[in-house]
C-alpha positions as CSV (number, residue, x, y, z in Angstrom):
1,X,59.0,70.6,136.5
2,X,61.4,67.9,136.7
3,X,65.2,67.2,138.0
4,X,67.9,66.4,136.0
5,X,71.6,65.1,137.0
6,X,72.9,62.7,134.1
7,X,75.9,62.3,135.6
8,X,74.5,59.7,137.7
9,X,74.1,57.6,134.8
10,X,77.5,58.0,133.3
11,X,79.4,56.4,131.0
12,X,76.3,57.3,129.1
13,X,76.5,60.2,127.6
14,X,75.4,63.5,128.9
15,X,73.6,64.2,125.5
16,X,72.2,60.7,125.2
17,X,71.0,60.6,128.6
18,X,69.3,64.1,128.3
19,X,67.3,63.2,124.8
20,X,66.4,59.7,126.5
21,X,64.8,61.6,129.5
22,X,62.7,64.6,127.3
23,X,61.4,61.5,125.5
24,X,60.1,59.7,128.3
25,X,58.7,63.1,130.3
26,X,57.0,63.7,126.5
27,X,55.5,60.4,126.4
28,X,53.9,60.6,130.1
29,X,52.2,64.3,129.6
30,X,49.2,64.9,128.2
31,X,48.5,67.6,125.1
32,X,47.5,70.4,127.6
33,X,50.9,70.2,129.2
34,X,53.2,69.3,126.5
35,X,52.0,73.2,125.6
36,X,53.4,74.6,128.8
37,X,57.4,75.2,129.1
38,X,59.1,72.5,130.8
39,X,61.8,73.0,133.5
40,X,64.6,71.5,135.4
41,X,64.9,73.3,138.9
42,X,67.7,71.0,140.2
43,X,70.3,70.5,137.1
44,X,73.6,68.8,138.2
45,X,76.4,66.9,137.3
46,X,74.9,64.0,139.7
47,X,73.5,63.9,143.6
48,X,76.7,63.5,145.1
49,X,78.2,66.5,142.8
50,X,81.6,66.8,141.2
51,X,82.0,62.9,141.6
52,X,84.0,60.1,139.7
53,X,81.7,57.2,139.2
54,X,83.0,54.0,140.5
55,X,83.7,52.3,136.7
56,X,84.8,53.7,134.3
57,X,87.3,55.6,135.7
58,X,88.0,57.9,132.6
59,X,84.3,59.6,133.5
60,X,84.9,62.0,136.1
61,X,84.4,65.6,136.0
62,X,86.4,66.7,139.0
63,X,88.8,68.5,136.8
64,X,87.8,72.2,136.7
65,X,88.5,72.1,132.6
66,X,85.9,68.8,132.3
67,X,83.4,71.0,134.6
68,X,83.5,74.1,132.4
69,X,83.1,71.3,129.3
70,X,79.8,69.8,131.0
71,X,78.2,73.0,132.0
72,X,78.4,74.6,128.8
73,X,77.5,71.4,127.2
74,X,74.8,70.8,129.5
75,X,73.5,74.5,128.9
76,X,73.6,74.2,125.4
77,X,72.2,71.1,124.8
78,X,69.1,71.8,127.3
79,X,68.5,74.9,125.4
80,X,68.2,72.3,122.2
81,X,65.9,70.0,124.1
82,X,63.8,73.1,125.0
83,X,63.9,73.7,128.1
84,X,62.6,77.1,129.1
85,X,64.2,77.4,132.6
86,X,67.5,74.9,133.9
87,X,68.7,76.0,137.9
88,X,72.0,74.3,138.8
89,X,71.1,73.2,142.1
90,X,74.7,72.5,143.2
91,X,76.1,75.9,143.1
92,X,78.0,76.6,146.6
93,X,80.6,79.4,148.0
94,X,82.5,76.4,149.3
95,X,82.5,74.9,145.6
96,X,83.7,77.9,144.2
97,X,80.5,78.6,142.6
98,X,79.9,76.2,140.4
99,X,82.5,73.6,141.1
100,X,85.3,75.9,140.1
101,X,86.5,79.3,138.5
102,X,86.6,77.6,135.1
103,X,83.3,76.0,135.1
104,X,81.7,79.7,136.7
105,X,83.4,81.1,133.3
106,X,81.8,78.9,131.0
107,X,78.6,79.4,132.6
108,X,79.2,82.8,132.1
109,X,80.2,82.9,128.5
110,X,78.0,80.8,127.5
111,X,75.0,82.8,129.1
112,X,76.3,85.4,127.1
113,X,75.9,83.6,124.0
114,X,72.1,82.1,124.6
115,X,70.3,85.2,125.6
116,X,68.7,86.6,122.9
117,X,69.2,83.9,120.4
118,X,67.2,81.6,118.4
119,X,67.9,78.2,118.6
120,X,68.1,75.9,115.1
121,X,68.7,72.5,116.6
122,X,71.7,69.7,117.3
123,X,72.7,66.8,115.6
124,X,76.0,64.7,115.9
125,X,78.5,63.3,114.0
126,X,79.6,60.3,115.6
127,X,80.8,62.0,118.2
128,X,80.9,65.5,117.1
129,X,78.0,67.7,117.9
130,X,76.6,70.6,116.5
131,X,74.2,73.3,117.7
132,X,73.4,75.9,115.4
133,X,71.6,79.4,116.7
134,X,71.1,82.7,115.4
135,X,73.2,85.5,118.1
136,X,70.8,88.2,119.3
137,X,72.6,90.4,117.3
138,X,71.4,88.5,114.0
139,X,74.6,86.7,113.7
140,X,74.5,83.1,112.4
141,X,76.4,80.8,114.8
142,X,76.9,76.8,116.1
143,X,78.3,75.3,119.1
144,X,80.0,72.5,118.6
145,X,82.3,69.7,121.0
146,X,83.8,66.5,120.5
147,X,82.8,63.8,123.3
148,X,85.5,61.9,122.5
149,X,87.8,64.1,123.8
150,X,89.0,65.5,127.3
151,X,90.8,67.6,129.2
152,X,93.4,68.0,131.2
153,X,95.2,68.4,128.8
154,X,92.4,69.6,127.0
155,X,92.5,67.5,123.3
156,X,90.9,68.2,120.0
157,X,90.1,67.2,116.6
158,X,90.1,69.6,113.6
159,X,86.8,70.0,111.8
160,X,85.8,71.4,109.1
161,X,83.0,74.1,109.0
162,X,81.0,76.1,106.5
163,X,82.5,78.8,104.9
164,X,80.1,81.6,106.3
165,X,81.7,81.1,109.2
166,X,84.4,83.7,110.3
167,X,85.5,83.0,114.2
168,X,85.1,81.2,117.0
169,X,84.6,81.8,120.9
170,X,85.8,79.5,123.2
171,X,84.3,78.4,126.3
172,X,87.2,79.8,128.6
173,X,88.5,82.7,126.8
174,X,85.9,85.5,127.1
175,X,84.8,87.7,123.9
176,X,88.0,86.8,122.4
177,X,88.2,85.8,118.6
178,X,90.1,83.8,116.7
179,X,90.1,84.3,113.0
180,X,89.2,80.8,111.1
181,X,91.6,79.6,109.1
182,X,90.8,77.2,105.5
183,X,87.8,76.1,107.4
184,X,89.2,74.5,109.8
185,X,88.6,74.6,113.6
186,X,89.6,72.9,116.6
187,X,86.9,70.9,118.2
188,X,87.3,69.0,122.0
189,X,84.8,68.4,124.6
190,X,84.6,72.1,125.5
191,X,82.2,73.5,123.3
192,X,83.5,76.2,120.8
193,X,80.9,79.1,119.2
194,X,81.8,79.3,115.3
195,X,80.0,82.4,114.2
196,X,80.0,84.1,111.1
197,X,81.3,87.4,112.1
């Protein structure tokens, strides 16, 4: 049982921070408790919340869009990392939730796409990470976002991805799909679900 808010360590990387941090707790525990599952009951963008960290000023996540990019990401990539049970301690009626009505969706949707899957593992890109799962419903899928990129106005990259794959889901826009086109989909820092279905 363990807290984690890598936020507070930003510019660093959420991802970077997260793998750095499983490594350590892994090299303190002993064989006996690396077997039981590991959790984080007080997940967070950092201890003072939705905060801009004093320098750089290009790593804040008080814009709803950037919030629904790092609680998907950070949901996601915990999942990856193998943790069993992740509480967002900073959820408040006066935050809207979560922070805000778009990072409450994204939690939402991407709920909807973790139960009942399988995880296969991430790896990046540079700065391009992917995530594949298999869906509950037996579906091959991968999440994948661009931590280069940002929002408001949300920007992206096109990528290219395997030919299997059909759709995608955004992060923001509920069950609905969009058809994949020569391959090609557009990646930012809010995670997109590429399935093949």
């Amino acid at each position: 049982n363990f807290h984690m808010k890598p936020g507070n360590n930003e510019p660093t990387e959420m991802e970077s921070v997260m793998t750095t941090w499983i490594a350590d707790i892994a090299g303190i525990l002993q064989s006996e408790e690396l077997v039981k599952p590991l959790y984080n009951t007080e997940g967070g963008y950092s201890g003072a919340g939705w905060t801009c960290p004093a320098s750089p000023a290009g790593f804040c996540y008080t814009d709803a869009n950037m919030q629904a990019s790092y609680i998907a990401r950070f949901y996601i990539y915990s999942y990856s990392l193998g943790i069993s049970n992740n509480v967002w301690y900073d959820w408040s009626p006066s935050l809207t939730g979560l922070g805000s009505t778009s990072a409450d969706t994204a939690y939402n949707q991407v709920y909807d796409w973790m139960v009942g899957s399988t995880f296969g593992a991430c790896s990046a890109d540079g700065t391009v990470w992917t995530c594949t799962l298999t869906l509950s419903n037996g579906v091959a899928a991968a999440a994948i976002w661009d931590t280069s990129q940002t929002c408001t106005p949300c920007t992206t990259t096109n990528q290219t991805v395997g030919g299997s794959y059909l759709s995608y889901l955004g992060i923001l826009t509920g069950a609905k799909k969009t058809t994949i086109v020569g391959n090609t989909v557009p990646v930012g820092i809010q995670p997109i679900l590429v399935q093949a279905q």
